[in-house]
PyMOL Python script that loads the backbone (N, CA, C, O; Angstrom):
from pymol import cmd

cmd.read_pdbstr("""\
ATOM      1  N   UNK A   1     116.698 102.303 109.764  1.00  0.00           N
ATOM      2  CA  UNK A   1     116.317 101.000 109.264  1.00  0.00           C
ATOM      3  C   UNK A   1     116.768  99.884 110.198  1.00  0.00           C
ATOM      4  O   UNK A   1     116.466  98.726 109.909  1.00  0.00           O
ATOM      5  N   UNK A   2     117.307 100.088 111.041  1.00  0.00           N
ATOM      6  CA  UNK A   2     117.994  99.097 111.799  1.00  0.00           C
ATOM      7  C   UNK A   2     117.355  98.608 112.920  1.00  0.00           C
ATOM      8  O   UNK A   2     117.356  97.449 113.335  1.00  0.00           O
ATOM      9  N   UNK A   3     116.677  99.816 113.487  1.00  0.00           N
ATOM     10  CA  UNK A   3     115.677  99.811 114.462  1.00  0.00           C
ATOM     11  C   UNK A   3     114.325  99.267 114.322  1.00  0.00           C
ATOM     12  O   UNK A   3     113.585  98.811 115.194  1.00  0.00           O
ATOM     13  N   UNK A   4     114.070  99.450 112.588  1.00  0.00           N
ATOM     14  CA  UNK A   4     113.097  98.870 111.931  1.00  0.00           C
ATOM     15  C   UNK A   4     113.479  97.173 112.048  1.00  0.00           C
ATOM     16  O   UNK A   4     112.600  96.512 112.601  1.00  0.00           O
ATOM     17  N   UNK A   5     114.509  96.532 111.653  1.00  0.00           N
ATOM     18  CA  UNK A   5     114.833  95.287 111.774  1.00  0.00           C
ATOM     19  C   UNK A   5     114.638  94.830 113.023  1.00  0.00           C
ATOM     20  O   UNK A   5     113.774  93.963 113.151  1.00  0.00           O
ATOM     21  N   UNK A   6     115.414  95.311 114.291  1.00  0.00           N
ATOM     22  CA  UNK A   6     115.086  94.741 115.210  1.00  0.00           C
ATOM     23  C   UNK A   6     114.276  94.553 116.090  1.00  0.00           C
ATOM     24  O   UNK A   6     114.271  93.779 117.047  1.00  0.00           O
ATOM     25  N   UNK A   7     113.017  95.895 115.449  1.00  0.00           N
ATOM     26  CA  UNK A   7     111.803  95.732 116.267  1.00  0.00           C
ATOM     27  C   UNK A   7     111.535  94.689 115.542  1.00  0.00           C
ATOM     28  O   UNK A   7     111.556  93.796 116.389  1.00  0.00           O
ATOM     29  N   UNK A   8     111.264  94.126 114.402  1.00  0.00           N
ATOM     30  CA  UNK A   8     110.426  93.073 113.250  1.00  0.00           C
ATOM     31  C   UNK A   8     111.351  91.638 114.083  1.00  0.00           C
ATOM     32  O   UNK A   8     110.577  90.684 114.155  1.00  0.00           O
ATOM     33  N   UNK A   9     112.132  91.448 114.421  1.00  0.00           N
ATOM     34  CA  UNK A   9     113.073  90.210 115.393  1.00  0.00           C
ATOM     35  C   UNK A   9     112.325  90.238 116.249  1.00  0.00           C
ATOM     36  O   UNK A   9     111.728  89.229 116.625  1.00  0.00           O
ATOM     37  N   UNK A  10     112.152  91.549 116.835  1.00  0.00           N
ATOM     38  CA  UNK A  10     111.973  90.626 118.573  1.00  0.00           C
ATOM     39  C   UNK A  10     109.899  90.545 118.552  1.00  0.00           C
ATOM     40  O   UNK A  10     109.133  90.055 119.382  1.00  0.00           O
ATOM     41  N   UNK A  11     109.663  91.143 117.445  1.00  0.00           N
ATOM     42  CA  UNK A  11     107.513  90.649 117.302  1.00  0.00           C
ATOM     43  C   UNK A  11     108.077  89.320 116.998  1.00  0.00           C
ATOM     44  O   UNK A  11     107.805  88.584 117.946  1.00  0.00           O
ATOM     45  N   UNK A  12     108.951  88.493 115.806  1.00  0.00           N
ATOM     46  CA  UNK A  12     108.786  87.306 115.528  1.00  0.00           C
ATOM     47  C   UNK A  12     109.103  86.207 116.579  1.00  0.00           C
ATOM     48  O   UNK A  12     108.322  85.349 116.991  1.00  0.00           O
ATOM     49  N   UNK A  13     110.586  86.426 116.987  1.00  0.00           N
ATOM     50  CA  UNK A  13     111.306  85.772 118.045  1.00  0.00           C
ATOM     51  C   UNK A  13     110.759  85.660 119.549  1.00  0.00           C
ATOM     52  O   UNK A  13     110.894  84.769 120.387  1.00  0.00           O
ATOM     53  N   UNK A  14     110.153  86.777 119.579  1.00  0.00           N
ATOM     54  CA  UNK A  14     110.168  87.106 121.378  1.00  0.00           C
ATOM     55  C   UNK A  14     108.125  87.615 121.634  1.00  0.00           C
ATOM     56  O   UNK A  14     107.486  87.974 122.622  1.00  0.00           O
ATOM     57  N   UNK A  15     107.742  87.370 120.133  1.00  0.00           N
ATOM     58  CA  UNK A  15     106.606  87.677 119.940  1.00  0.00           C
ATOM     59  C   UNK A  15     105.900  88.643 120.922  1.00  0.00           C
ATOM     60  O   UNK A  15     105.153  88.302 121.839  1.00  0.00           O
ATOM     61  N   UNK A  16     106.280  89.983 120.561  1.00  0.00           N
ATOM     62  CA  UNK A  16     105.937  91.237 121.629  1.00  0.00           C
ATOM     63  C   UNK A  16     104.690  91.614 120.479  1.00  0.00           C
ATOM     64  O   UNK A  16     104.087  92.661 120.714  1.00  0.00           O
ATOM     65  N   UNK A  17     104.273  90.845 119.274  1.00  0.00           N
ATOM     66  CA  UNK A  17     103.267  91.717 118.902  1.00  0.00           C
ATOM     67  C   UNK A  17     101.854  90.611 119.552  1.00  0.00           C
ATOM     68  O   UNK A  17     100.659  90.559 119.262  1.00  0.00           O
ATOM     69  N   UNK A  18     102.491  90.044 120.275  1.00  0.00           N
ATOM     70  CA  UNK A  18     101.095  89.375 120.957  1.00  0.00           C
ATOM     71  C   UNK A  18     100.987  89.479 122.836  1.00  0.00           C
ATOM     72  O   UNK A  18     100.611  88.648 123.663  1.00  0.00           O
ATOM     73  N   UNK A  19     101.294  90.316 122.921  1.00  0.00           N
ATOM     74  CA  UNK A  19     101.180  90.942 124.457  1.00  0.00           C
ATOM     75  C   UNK A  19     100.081  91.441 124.622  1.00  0.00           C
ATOM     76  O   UNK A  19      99.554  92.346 123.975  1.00  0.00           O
ATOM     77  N   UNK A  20      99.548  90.652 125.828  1.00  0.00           N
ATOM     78  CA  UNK A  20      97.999  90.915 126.351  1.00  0.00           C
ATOM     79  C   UNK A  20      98.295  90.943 127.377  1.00  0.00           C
ATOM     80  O   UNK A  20      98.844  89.910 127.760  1.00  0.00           O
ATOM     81  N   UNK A  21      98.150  91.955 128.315  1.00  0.00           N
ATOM     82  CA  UNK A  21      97.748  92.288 129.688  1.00  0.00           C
ATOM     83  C   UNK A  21      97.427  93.058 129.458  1.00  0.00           C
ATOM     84  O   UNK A  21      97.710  93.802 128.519  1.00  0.00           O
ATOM     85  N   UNK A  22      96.201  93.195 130.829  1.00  0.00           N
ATOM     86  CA  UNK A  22      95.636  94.200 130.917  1.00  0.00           C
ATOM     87  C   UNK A  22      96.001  95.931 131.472  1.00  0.00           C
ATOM     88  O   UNK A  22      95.442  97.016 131.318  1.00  0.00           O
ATOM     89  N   UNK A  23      96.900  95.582 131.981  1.00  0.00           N
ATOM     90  CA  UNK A  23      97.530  97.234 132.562  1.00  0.00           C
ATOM     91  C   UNK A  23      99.116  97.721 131.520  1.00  0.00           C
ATOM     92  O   UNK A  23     100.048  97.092 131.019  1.00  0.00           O
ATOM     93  N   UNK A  24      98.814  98.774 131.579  1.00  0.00           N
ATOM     94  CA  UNK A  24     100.089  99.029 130.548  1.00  0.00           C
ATOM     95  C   UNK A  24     101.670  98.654 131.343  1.00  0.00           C
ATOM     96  O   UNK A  24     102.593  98.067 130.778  1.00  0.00           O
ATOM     97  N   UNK A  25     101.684  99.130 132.691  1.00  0.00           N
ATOM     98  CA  UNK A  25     102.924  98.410 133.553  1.00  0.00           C
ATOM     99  C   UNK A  25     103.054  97.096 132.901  1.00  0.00           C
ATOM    100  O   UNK A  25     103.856  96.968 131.977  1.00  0.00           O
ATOM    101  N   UNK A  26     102.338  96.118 133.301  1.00  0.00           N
ATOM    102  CA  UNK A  26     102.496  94.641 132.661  1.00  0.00           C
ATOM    103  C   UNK A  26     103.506  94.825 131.110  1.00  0.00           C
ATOM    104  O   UNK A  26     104.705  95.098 131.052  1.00  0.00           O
ATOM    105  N   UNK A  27     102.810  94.641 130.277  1.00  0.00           N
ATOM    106  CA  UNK A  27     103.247  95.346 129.119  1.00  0.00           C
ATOM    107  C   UNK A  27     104.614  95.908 129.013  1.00  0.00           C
ATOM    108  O   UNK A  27     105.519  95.463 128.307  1.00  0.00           O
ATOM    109  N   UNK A  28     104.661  96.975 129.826  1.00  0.00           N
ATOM    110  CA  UNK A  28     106.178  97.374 129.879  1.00  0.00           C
ATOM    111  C   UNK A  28     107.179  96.855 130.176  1.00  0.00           C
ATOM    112  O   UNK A  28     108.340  96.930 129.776  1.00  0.00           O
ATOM    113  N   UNK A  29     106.346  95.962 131.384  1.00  0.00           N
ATOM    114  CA  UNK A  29     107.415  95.473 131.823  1.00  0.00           C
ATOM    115  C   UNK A  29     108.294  93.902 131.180  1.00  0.00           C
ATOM    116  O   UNK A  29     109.454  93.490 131.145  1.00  0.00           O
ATOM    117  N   UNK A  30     106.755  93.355 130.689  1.00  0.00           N
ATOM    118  CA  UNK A  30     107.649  92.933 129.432  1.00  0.00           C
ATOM    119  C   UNK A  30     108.535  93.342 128.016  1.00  0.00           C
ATOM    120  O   UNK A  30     109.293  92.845 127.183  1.00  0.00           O
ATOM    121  N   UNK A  31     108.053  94.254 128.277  1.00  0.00           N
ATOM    122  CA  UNK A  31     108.724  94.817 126.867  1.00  0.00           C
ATOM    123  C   UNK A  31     110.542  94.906 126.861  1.00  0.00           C
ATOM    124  O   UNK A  31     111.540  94.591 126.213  1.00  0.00           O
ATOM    125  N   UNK A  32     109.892  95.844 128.576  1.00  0.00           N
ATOM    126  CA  UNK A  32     111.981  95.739 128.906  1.00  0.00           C
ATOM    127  C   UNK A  32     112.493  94.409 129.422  1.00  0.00           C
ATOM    128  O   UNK A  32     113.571  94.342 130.013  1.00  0.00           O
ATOM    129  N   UNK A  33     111.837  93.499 129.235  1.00  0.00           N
ATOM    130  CA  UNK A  33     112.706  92.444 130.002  1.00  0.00           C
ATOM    131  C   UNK A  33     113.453  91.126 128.814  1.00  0.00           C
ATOM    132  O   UNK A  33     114.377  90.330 128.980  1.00  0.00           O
ATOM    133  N   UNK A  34     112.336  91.454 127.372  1.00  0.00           N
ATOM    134  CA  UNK A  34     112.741  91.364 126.076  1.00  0.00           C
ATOM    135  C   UNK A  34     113.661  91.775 125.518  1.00  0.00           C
ATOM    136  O   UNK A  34     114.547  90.964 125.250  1.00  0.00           O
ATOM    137  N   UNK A  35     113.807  93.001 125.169  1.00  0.00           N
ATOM    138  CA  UNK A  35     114.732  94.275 125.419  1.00  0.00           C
ATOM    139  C   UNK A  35     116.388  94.046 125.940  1.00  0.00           C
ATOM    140  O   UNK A  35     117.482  94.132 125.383  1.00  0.00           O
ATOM    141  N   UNK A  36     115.884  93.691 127.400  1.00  0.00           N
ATOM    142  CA  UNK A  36     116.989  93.216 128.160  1.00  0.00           C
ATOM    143  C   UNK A  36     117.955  91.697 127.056  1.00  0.00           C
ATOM    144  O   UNK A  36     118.951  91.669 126.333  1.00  0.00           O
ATOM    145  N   UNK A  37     117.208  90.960 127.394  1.00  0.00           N
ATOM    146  CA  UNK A  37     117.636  89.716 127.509  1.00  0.00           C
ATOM    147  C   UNK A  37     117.970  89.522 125.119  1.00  0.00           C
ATOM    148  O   UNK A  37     118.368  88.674 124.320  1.00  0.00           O
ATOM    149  N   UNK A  38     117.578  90.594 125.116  1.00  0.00           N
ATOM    150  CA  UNK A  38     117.707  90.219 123.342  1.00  0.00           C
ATOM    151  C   UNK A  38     119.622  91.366 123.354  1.00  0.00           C
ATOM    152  O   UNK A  38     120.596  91.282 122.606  1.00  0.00           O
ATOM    153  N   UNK A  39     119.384  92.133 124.376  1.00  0.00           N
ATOM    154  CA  UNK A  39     120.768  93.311 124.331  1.00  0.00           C
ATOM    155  C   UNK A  39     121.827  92.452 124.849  1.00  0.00           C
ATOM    156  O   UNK A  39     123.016  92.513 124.538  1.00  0.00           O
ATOM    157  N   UNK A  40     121.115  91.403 125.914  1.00  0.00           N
ATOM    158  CA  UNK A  40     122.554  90.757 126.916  1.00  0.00           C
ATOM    159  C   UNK A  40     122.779  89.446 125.589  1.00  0.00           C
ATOM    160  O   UNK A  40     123.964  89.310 125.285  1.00  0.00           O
ATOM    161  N   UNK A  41     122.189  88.892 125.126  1.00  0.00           N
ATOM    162  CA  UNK A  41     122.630  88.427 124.060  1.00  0.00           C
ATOM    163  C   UNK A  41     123.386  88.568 123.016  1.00  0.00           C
ATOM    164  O   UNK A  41     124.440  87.983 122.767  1.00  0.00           O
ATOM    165  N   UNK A  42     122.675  89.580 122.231  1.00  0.00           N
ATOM    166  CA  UNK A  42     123.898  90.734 121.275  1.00  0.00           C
ATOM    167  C   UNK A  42     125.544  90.561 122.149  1.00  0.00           C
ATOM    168  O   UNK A  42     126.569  89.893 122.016  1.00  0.00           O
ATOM    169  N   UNK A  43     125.265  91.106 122.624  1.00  0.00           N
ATOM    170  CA  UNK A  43     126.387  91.211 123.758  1.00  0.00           C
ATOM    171  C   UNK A  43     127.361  90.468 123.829  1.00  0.00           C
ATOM    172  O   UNK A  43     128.551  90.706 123.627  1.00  0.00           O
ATOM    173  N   UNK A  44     126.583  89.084 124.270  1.00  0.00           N
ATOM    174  CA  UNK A  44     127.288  87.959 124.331  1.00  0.00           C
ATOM    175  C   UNK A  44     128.446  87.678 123.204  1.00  0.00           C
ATOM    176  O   UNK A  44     129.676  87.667 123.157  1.00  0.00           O
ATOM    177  N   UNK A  45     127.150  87.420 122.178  1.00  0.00           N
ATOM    178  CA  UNK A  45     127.788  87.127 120.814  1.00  0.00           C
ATOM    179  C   UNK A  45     128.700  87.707 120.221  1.00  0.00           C
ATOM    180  O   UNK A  45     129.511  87.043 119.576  1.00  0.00           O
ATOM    181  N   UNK A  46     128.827  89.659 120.323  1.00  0.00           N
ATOM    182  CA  UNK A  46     129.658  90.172 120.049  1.00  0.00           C
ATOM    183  C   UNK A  46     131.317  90.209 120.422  1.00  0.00           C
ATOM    184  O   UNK A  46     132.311  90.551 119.781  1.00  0.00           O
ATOM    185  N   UNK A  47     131.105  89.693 121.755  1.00  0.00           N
ATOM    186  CA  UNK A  47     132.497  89.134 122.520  1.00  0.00           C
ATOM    187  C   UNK A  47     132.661  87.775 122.554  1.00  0.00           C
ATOM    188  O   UNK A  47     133.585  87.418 123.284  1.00  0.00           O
ATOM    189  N   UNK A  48     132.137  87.015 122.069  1.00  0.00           N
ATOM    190  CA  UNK A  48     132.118  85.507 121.849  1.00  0.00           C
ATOM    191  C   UNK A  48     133.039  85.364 120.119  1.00  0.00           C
ATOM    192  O   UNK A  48     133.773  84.462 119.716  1.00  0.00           O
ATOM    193  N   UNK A  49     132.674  86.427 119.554  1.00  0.00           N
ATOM    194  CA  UNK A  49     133.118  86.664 118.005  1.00  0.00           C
ATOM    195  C   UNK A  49     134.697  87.315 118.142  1.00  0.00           C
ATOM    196  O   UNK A  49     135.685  86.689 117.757  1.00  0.00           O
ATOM    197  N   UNK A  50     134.783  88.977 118.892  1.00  0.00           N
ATOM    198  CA  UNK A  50     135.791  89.013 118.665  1.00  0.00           C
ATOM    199  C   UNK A  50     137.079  88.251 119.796  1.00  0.00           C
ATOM    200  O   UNK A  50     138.262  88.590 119.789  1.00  0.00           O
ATOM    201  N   UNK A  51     136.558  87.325 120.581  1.00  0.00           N
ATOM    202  CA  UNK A  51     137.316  86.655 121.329  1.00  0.00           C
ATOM    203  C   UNK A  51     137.681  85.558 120.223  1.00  0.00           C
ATOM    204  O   UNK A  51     138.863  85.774 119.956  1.00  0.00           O
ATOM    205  N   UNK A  52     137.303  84.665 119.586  1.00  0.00           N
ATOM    206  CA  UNK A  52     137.516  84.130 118.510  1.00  0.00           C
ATOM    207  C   UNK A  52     138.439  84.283 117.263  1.00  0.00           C
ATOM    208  O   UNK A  52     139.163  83.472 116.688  1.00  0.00           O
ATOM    209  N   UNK A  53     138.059  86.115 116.954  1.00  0.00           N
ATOM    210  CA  UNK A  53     138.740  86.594 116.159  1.00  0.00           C
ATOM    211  C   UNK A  53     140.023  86.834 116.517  1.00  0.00           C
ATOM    212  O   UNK A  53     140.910  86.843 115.663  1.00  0.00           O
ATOM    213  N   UNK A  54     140.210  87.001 117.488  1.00  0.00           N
ATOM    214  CA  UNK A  54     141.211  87.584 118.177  1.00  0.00           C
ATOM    215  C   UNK A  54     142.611  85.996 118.661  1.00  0.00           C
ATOM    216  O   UNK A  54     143.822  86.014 118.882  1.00  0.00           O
ATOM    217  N   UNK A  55     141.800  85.122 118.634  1.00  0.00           N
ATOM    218  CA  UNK A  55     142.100  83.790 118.659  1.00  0.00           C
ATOM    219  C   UNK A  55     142.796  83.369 117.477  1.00  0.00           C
ATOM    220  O   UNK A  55     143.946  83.105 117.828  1.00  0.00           O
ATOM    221  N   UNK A  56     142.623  83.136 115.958  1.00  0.00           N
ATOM    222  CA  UNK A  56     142.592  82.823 115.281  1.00  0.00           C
ATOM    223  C   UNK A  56     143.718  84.141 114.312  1.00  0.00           C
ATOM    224  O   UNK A  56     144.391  83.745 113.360  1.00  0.00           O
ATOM    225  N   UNK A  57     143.749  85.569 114.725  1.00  0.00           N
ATOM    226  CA  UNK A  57     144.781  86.127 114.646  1.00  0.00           C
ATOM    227  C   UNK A  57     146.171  85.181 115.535  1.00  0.00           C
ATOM    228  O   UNK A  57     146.940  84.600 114.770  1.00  0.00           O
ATOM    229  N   UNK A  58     146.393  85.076 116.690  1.00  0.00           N
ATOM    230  CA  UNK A  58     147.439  84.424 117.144  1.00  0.00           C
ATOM    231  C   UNK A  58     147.649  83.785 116.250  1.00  0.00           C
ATOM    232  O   UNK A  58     148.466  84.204 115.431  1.00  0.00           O
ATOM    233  N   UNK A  59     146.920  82.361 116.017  1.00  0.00           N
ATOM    234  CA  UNK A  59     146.977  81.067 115.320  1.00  0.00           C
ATOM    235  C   UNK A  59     148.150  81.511 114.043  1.00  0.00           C
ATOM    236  O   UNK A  59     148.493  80.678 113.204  1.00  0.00           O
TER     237      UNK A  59
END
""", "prot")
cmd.dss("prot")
cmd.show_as("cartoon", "prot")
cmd.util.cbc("prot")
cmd.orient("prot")
């Protein structure tokens, strides 16, 4: 189900259910560059949080 969620994020957000090119490369290659940039985000946020958390323990 999770995978279900975040495909339904990145059609709304990053709108991959409206990809038109004509060669499937194209396509792919957006797909991973969505992909990319939605994971380096996660990412971000996840160490942006427990750097915070981890902050606010000291405190």
């Amino acid at each position: 189900t999770a995978v279900e969620r975040v495909n339904a994020y990145l059609k709304e957000y990053f709108q991959l259910n409206n990809v038109r090119h004509r060669t499937g490369k194209k396509a792919k290659m957006h797909f991973n560059l969505v992909t990319l940039i939605y994971n380096t985000c996660k990412l971000a946020v996840d160490r942006i949080n427990a750097l915070l958390q981890q902050q606010n323990q000291v405190a």
